[in-house]
Residue frames relative to the residue before (quaternion, step in Angstrom):
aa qw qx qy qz dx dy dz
X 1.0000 0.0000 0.0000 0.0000 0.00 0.00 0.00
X 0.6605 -0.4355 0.5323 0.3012 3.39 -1.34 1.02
X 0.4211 -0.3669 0.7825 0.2751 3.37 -2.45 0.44
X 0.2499 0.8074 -0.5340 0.0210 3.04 -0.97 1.37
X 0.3081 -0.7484 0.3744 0.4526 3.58 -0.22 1.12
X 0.6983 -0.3051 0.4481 0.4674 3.24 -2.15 -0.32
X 0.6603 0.5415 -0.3788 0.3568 3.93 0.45 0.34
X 0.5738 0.4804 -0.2961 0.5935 3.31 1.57 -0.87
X 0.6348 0.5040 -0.3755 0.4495 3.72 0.57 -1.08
X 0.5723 0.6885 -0.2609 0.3610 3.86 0.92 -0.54
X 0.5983 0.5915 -0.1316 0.5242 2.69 1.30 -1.81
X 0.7090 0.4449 -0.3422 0.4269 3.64 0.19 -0.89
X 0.6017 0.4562 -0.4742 0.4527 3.72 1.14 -0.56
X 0.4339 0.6250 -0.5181 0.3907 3.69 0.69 -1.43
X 0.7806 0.4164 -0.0805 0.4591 3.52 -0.39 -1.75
X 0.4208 0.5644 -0.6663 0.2457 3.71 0.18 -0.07
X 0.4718 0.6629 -0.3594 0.4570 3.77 0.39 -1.46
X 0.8860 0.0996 -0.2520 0.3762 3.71 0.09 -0.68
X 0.7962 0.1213 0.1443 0.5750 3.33 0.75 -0.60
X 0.2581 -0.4047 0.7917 0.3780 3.38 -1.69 -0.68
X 0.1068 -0.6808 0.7114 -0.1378 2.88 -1.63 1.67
X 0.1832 -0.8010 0.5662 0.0645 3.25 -0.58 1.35
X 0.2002 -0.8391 0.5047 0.0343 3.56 -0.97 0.85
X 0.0150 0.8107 -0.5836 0.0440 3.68 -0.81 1.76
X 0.4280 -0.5924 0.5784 0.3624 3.26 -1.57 0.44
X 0.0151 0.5624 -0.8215 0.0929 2.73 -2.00 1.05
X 0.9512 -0.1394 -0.0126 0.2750 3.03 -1.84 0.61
X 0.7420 -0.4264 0.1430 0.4971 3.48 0.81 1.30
X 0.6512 0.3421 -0.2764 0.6185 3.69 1.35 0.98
X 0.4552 -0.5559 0.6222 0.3108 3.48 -0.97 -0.43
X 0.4211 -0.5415 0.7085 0.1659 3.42 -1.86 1.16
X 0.1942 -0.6466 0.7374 0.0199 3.35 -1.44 0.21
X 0.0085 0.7846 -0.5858 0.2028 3.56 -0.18 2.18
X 0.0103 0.7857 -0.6112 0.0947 3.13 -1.70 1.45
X 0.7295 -0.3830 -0.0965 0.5584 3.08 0.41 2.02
X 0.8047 -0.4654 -0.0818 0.3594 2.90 0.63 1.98
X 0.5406 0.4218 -0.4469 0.5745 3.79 1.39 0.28
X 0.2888 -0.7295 0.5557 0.2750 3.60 -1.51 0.31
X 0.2986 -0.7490 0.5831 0.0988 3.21 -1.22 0.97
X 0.8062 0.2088 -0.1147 0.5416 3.59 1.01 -0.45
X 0.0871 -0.7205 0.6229 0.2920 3.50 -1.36 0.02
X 0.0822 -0.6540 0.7122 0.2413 3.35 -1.29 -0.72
X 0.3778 -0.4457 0.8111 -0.0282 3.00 -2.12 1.99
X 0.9105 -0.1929 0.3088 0.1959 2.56 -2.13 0.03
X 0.7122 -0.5325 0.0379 0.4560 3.13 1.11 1.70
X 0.6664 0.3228 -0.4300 0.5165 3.75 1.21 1.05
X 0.6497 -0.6188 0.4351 0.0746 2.82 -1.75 0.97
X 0.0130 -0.7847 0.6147 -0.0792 3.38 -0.41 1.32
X 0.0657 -0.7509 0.6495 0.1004 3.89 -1.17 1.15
X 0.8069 -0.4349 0.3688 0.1540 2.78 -2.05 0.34
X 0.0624 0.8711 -0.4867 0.0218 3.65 -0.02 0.75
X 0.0680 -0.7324 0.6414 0.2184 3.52 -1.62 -0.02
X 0.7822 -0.0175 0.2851 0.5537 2.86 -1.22 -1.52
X 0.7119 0.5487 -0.2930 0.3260 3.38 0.44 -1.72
X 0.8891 0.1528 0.0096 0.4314 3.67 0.58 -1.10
X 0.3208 0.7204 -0.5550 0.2649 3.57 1.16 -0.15
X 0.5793 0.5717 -0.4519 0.3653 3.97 0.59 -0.96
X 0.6931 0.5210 -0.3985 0.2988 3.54 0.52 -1.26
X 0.7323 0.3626 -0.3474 0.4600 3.67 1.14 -0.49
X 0.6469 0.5863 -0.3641 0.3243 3.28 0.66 -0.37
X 0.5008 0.5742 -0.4306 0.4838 3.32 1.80 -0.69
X 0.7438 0.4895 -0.2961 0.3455 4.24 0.87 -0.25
X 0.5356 -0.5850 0.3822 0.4742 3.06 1.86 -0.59
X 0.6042 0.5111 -0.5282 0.3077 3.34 1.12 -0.40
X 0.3758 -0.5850 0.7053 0.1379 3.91 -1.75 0.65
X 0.6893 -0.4836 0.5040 0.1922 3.34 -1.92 0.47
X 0.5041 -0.6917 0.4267 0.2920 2.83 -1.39 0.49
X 0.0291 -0.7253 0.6834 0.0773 4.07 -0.43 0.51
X 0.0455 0.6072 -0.7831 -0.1260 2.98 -2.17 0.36
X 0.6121 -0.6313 0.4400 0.1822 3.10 -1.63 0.63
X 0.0784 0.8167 -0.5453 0.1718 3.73 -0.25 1.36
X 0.8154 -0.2758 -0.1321 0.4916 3.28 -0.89 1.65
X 0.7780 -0.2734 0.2727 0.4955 3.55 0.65 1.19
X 0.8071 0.2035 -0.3197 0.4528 3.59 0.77 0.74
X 0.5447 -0.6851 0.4122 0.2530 3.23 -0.72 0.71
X 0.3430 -0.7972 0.4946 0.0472 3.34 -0.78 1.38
X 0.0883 0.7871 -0.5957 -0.1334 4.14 -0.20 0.22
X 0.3010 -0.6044 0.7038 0.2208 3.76 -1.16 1.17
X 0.5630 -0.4944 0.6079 0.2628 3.47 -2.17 0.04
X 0.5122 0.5490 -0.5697 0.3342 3.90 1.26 1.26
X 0.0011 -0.7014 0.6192 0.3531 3.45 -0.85 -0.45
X 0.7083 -0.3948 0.3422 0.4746 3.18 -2.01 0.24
X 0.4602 -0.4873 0.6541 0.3505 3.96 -1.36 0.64
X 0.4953 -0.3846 0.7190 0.2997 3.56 -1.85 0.13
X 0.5754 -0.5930 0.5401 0.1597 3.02 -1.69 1.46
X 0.5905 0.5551 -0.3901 0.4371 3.88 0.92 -0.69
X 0.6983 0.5455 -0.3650 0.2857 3.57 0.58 -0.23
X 0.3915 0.6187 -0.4395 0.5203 3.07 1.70 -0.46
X 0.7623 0.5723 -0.1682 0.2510 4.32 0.57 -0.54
X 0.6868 0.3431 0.1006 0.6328 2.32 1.61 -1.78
X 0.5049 -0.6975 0.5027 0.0767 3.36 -0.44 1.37
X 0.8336 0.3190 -0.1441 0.4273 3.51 0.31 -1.85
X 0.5335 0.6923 -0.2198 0.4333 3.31 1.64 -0.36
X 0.3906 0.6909 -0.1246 0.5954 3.54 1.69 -1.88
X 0.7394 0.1526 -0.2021 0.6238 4.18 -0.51 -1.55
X 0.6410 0.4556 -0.5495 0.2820 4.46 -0.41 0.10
X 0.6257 0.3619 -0.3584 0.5908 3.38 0.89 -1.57
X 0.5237 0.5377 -0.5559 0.3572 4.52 -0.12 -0.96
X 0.5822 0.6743 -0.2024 0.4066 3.68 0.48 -1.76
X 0.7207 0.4161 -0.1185 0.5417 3.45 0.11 -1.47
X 0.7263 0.4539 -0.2944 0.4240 3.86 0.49 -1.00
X 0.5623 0.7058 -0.1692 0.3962 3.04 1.26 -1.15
X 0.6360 0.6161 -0.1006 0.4536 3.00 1.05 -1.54
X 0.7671 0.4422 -0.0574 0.4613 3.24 1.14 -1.29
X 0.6598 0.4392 -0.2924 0.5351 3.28 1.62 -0.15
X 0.4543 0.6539 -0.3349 0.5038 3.26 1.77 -0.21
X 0.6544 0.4862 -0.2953 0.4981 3.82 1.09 -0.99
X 0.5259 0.6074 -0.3767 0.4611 3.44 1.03 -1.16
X 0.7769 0.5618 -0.0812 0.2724 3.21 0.22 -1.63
X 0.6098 0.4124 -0.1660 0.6561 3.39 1.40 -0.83
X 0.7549 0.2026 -0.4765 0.4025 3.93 0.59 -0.18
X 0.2089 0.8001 -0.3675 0.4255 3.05 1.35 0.07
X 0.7677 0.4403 -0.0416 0.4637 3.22 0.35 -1.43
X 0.4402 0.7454 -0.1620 0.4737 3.69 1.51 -1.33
């Protein structure tokens, strides 16, 4: 088992509702895994999912934006965005947006595969 803080271990409850979600470290954060593709990460203790075409609207309808780091002086954007803060509360809410991300790492994954 992973170093995991008392936030990642959290996370897995959030997410119970959908699944068993295993959590690994990766690049100074944690992956978020759901039968072996990730749908989520976690930065500095927030929660970014997996998006495409299919679902990117649902966050953007809230304002939430992607995740970027800076890398030799340029800014880098992945295909997560920030999760809504209500999910951290709301269980049944937590497995819809997971679901959706999921979904989107499934598409990834299949052209991927293509």
């Amino acid at each position: 088992m992973c170093d995991m803080s008392e936030y990642t271990e959290f996370l897995q409850e959030v997410f119970e509702q959908f699944g068993p979600v295993s959590v690994r470290k990766m690049f100074g954060g944690f992956g978020l895994y759901y039968n072996g593709l990730m749908f989520g990460l976690v930065s500095d203790e927030k929660i970014y999912l997996k998006v495409d075409a299919e679902n990117t609207h649902f966050f953007e309808e809230l304002g939430l934006g992607p995740f970027e780091y800076s890398r030799r002086g340029r800014t880098i954007q992945m295909s997560f965005f920030l999760a809504p803060e209500e999910i951290l509360d709301d269980r049944e809410e937590a497995a819809l947006w997971a679901e959706r991300s999921y979904r989107a790492a499934l598409r990834r994954a299949s052209v991927a595969e293509a």
